[in-house]
TORTORKE-282770 format. One line per field, with one value per atom (N, C-alpha, C, O): atom name; residue number from 1; x, y, z. Coordinates in steps of 0.05 Angstrom, whole numbers, plus 5000, padded with zeros to 4 digits. Atoms other than C-alpha are relative to their C-alpha. Example, Ala and Ser with C-alpha at 12.3 -4.5 7.8 and 13.67 -1.06 7.14 Angstrom:
<nodes>
name = c(N/CA/C/O/N/CA/C/O) $
resi = c(1/1/1/1/2/2/2/2) $
px = c(5018/5246/5018/5039/4984/5273/4985/4995) $
py = c(4976/4910/5024/5024/4976/4979/5022/5044) $
pz = c(5000/5156/5000/5013/4999/5143/5014/5018) $
</nodes>
This chain:
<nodes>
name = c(N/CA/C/O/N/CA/C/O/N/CA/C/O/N/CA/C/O/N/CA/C/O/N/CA/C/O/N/CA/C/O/N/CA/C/O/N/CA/C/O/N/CA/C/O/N/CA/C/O/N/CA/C/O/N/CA/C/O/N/CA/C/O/N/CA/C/O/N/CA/C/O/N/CA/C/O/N/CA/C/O/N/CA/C/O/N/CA/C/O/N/CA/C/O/N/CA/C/O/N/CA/C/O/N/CA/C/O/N/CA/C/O/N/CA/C/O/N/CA/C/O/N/CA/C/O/N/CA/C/O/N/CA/C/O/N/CA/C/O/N/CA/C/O/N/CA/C/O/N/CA/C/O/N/CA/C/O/N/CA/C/O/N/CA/C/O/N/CA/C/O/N/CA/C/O/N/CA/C/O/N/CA/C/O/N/CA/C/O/N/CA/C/O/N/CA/C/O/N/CA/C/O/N/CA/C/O/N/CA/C/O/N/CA/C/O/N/CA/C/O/N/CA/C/O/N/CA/C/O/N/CA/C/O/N/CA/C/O/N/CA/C/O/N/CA/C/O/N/CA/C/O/N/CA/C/O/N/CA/C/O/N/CA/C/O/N/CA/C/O/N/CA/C/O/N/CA/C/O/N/CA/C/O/N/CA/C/O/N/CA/C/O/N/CA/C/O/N/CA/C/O/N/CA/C/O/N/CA/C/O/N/CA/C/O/N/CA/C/O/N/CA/C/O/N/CA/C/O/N/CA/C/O/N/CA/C/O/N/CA/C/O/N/CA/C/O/N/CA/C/O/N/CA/C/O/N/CA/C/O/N/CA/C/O/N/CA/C/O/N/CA/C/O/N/CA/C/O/N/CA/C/O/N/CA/C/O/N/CA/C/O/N/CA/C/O/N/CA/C/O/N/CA/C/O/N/CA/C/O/N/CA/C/O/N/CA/C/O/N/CA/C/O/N/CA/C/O/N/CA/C/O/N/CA/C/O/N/CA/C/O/N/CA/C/O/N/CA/C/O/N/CA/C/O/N/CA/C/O/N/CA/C/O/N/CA/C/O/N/CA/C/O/N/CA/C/O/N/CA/C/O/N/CA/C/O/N/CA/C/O/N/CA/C/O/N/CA/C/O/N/CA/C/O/N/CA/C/O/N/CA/C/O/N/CA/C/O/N/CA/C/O/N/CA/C/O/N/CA/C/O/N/CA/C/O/N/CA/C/O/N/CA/C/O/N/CA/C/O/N/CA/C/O/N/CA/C/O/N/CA/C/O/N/CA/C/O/N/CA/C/O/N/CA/C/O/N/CA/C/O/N/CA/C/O/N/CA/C/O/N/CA/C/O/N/CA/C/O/N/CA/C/O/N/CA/C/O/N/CA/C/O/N/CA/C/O/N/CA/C/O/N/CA/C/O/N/CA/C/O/N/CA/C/O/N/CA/C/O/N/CA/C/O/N/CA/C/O/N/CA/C/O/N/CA/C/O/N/CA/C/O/N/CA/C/O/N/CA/C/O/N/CA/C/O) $
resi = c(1/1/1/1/2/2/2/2/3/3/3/3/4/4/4/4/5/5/5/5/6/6/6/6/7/7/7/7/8/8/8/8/9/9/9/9/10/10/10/10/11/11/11/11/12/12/12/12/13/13/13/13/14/14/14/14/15/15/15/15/16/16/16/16/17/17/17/17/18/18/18/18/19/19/19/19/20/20/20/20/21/21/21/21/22/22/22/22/23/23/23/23/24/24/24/24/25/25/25/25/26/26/26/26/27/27/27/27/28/28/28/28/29/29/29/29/30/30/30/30/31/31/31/31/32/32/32/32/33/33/33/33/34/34/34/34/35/35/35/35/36/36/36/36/37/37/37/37/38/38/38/38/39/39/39/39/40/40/40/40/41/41/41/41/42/42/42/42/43/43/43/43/44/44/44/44/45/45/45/45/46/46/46/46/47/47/47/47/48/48/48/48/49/49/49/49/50/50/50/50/51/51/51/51/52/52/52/52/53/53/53/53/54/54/54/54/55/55/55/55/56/56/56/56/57/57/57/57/58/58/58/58/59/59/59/59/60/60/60/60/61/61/61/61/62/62/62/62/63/63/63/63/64/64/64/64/65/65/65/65/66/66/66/66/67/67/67/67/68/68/68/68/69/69/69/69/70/70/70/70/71/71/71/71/72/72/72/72/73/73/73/73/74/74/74/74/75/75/75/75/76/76/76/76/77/77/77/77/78/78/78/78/79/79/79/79/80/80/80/80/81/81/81/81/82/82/82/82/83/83/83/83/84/84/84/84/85/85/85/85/86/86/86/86/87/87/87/87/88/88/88/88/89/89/89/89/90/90/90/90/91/91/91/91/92/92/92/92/93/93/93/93/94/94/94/94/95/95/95/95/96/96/96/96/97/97/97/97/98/98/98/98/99/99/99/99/100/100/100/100/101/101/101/101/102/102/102/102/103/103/103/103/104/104/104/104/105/105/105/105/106/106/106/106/107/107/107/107/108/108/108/108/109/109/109/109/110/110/110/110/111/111/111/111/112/112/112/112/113/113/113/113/114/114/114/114/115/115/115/115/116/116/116/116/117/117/117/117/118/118/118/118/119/119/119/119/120/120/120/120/121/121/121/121/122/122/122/122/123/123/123/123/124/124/124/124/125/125/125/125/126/126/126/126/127/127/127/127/128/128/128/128/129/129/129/129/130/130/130/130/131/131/131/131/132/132/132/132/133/133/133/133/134/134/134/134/135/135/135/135/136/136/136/136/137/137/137/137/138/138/138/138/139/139/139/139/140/140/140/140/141/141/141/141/142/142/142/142/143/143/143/143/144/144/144/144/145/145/145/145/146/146/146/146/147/147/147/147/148/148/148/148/149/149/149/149/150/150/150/150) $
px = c(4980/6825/4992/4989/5017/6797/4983/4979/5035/6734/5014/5005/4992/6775/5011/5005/4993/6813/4976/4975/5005/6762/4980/4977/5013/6720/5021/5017/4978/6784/4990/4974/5010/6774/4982/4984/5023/6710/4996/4982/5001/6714/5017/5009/4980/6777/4980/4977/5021/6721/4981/4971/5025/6674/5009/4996/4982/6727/5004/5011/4997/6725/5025/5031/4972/6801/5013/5032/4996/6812/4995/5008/5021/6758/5023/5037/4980/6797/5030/5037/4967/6874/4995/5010/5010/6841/4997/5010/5016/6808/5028/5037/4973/6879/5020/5030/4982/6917/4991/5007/5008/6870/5007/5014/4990/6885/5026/5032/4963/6964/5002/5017/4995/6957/4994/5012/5006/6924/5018/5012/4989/6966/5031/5032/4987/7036/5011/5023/4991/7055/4975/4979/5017/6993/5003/4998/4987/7018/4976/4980/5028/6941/4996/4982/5016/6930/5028/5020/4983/7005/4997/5002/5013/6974/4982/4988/5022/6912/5003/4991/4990/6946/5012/5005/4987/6993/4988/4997/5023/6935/4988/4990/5011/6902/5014/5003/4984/6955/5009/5016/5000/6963/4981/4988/5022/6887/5003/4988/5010/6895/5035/5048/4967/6971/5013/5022/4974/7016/5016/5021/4981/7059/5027/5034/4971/7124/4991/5009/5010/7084/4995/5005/5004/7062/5024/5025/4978/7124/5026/5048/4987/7156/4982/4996/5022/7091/5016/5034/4993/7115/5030/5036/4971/7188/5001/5024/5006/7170/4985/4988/5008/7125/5013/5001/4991/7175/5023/5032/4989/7217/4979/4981/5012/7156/4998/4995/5006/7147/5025/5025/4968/7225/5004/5017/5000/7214/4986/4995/5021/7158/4995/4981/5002/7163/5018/5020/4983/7208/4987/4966/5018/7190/5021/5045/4972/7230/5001/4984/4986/7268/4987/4991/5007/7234/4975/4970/5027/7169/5022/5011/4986/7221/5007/5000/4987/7252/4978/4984/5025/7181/4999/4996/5015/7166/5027/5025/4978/7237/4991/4993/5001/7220/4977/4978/5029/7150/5004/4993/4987/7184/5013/4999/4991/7225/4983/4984/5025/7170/4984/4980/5015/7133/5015/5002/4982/7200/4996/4987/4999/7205/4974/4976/5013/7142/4996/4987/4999/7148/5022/5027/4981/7202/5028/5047/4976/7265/5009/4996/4989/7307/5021/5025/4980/7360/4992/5007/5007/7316/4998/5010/5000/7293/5027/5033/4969/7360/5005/5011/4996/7368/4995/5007/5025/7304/5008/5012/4993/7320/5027/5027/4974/7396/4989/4990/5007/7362/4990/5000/5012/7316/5027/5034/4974/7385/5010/5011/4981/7418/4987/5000/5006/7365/4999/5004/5001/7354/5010/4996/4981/7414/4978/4974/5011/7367/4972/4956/5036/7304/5004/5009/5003/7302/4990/5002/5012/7251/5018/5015/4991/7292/5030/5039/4972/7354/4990/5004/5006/7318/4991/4999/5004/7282/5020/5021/4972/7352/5010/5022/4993/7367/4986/4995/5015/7318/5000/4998/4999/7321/5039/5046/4971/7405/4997/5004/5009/7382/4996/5015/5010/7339/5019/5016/4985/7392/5031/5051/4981/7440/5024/5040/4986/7477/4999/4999/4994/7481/5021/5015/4993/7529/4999/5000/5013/7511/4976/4975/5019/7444/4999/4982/5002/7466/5012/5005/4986/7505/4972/4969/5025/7434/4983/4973/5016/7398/5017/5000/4986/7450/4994/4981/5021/7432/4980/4977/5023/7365/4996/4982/4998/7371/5015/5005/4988/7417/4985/4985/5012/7372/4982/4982/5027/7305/5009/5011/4995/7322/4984/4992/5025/7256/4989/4965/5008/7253/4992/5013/5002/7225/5006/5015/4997/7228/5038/5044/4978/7303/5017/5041/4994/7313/4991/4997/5008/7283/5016/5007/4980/7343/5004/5017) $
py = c(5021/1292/4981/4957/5012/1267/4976/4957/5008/1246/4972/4950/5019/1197/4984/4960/5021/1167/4988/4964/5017/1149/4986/4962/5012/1128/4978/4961/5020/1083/4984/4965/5014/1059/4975/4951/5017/1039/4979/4958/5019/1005/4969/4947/5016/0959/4981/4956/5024/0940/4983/4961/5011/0923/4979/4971/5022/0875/5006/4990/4986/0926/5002/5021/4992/0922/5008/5024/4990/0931/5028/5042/4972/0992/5018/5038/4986/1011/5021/5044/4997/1012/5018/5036/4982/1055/5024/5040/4980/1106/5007/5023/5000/1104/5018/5040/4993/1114/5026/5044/4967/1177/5019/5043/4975/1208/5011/5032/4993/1200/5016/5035/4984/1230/5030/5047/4966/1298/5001/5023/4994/1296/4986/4984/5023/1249/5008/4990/5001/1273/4990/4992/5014/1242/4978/4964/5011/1195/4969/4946/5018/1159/4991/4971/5005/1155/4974/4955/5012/1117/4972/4954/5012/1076/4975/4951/5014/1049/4989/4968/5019/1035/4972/4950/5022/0991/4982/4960/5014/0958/4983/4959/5009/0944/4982/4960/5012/0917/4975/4958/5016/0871/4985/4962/5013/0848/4986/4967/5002/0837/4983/4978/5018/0797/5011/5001/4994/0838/5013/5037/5008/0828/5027/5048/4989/0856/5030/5046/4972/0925/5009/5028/4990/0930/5011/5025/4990/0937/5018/5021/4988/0977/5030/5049/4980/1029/5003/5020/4995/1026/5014/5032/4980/1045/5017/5026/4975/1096/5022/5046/4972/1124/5000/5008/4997/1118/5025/5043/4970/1170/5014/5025/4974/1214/5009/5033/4979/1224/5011/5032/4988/1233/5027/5043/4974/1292/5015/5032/4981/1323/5000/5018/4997/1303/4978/4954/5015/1285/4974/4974/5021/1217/4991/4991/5012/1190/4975/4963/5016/1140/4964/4949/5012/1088/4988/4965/5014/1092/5000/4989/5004/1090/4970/4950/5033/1026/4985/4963/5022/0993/4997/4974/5014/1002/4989/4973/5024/0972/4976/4955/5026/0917/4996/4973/5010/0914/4987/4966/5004/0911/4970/4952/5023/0853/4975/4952/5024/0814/4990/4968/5006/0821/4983/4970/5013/0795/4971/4953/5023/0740/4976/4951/5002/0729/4977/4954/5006/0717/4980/4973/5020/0667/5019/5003/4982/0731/4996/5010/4997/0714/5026/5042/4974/0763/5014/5017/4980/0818/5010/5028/4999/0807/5016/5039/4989/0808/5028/5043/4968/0877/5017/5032/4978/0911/5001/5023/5002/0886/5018/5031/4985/0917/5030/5043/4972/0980/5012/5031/4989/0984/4999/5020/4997/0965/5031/5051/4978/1018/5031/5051/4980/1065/5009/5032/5006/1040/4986/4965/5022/0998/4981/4961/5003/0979/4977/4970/5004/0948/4977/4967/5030/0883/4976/4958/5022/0846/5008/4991/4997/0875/4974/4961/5019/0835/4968/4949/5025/0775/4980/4958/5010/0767/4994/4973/5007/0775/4977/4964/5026/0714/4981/4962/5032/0674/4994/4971/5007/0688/4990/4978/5012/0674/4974/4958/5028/0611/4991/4979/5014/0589/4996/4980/5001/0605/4983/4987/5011/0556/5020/5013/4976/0615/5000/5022/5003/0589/5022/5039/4974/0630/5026/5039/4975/0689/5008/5027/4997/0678/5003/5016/5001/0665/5034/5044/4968/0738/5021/5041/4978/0766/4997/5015/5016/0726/5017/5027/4999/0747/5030/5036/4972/0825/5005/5018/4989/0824/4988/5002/4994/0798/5013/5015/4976/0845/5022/5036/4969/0904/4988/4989/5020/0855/4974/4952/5027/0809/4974/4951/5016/0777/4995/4990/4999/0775/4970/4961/5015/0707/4984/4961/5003/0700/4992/4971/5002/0704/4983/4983/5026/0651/4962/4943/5030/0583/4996/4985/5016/0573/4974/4958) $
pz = c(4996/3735/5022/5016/4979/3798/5000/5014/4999/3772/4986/4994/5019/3721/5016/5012/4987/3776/5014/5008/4994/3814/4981/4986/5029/3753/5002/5020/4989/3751/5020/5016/4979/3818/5003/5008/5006/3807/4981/4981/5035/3744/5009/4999/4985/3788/5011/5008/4976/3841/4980/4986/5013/3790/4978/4958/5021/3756/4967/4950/5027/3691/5003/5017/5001/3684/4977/4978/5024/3617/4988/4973/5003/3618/5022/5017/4975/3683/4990/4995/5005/3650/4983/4988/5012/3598/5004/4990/4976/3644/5005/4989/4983/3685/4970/4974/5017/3613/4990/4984/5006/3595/5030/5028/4988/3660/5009/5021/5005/3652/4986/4990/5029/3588/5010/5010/4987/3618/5030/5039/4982/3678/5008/5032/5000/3673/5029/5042/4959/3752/5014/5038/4980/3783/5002/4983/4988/3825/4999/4993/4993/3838/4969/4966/5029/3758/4994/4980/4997/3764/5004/4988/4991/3813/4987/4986/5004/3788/4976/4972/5022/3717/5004/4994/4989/3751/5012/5005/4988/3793/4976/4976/5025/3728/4986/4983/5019/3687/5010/4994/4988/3753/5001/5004/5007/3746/4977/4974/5037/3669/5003/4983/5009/3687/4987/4966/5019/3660/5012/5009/4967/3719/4987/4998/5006/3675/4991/4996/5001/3654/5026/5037/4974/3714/5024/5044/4971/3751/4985/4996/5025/3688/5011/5019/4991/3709/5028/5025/4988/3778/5009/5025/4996/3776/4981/4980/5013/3730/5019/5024/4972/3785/5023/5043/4976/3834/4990/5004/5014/3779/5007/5029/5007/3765/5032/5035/4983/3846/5009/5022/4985/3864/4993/5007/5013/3816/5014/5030/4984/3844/5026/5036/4982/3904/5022/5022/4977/3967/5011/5023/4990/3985/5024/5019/4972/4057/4991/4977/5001/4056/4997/4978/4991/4082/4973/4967/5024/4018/4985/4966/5033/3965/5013/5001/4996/4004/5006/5016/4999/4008/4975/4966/5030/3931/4989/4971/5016/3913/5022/5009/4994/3965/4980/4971/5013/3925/4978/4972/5025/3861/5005/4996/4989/3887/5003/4994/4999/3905/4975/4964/5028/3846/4972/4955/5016/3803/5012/4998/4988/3854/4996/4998/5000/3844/4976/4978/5029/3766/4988/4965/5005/3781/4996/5000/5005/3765/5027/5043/4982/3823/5002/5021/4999/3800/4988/4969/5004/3782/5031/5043/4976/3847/5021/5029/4986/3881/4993/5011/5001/3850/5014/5028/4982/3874/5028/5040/4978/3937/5011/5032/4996/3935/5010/5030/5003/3909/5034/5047/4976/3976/5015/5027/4969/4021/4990/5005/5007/3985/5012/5019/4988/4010/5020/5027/4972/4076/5005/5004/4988/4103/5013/4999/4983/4154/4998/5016/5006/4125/4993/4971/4999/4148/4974/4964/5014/4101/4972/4955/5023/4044/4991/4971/4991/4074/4999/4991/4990/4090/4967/4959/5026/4019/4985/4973/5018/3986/5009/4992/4993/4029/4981/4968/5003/4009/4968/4960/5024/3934/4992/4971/5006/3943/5006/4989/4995/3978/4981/4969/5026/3918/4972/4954/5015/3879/5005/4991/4993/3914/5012/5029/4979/3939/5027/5038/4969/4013/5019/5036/4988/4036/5006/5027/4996/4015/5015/5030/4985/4039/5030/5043/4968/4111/5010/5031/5004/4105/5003/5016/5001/4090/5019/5031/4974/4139/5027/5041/4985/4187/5004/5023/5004/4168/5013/5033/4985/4177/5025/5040/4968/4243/5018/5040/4987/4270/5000/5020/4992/4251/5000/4976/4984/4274/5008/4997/4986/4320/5003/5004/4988/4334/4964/4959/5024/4254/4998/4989/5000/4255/4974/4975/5026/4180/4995/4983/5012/4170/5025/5027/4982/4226/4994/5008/5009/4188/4975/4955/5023/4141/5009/4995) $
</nodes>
C-alpha cells in the first residue's frame, strides 16, 4: 500500500496526474481508510481541474478519518476552512459561506474562518452581515489585519 502512494507521489511531481489519480484510485480500492491515498487523489483531481471532485474527495476524507480516527478540533476546522476556499475559489460564494459555518461550528474561535465568511457576505452585498463577521474575527485576533480593510 505504501509503495502505491508514494508511486502516487511521484507520478504528482513528475506532472503524471492522470497516471497519478489512477495509482491514488487503486490504492483506495485496497485500503478505503488511508487517509494519504485520500490525499493524493484529491491533489490529482486538483492538477487535472476538477476543483468540484476534488473537494467531494476531501469531505469524504474528512468522514473516512472522523471514523477511524479522533481528529482535534482545530484540523477538522482547517479542512472546512480549505473547503471554503476552494468553493470561493470556483466563484460558490454560498457553498463557501457554509464550509466556513461548518469550521465556526467546530471552532467558535478560528478567526480566518470568520473573516472569509466576511468577505464572501461582502461580495455578496451582504454588508452588514459581513461587518458582524469582520467584527468576530477580530475579537478572537485582534492584530488580524485581514478583517480590518473593509
Amino acid at each position: 500500500m505504501t509503495s502505491l502512494i508514494t508511486q502516487g507521489e511521484q507520478q504528482l511531481k513528475l506532472g503524471l496526474w492522470s497516471i497519478a489519480l489512477a495509482t491514488f484510485e487503486r490504492a483506495i480500492a485496497l485500503d478505503e481508510t488511508d487517509g494519504a491515498a485520500w490525499e493524493g487523489n484529491a491533489a490529482a483531481l486538483k492538477k487535472l481541474g476538477r476543483w468540484g471532485e476534488a473537494v467531494e474527495v476531501e469531505e469524504r476524507l474528512v468522514r473516512v478519518r472522523s471514523r477511524g480516527i479522533v481528529l482535534d478540533s482545530e484540523t477538522l476546522a482547517k479542512q472546512w476552512l480549505n473547503f471554503g476556499l476552494q468553493k470561493e475559489t470556483q466563484g460558490d460564494m454560498l457553498g463557501a459561506i457554509q464550509d466556513w459555518e461548518k469550521a465556526i461550528e467546530i471552532k467558535p474561535d478560528k478567526h480566518e474562518a470568520w473573516s472569509n465568511r466576511g468577505n464572501s457576505l461582502y461580495a455578496l452585498g451582504r454588508k452588514e452581515e459581513a461587518i458582524v463577521s469582520y467584527e468576530k474575527a477580530i475579537e478572537f485576533e485582534p492584530d488580524y489585519h485581514e478583517a480590518w480593510g473593509l
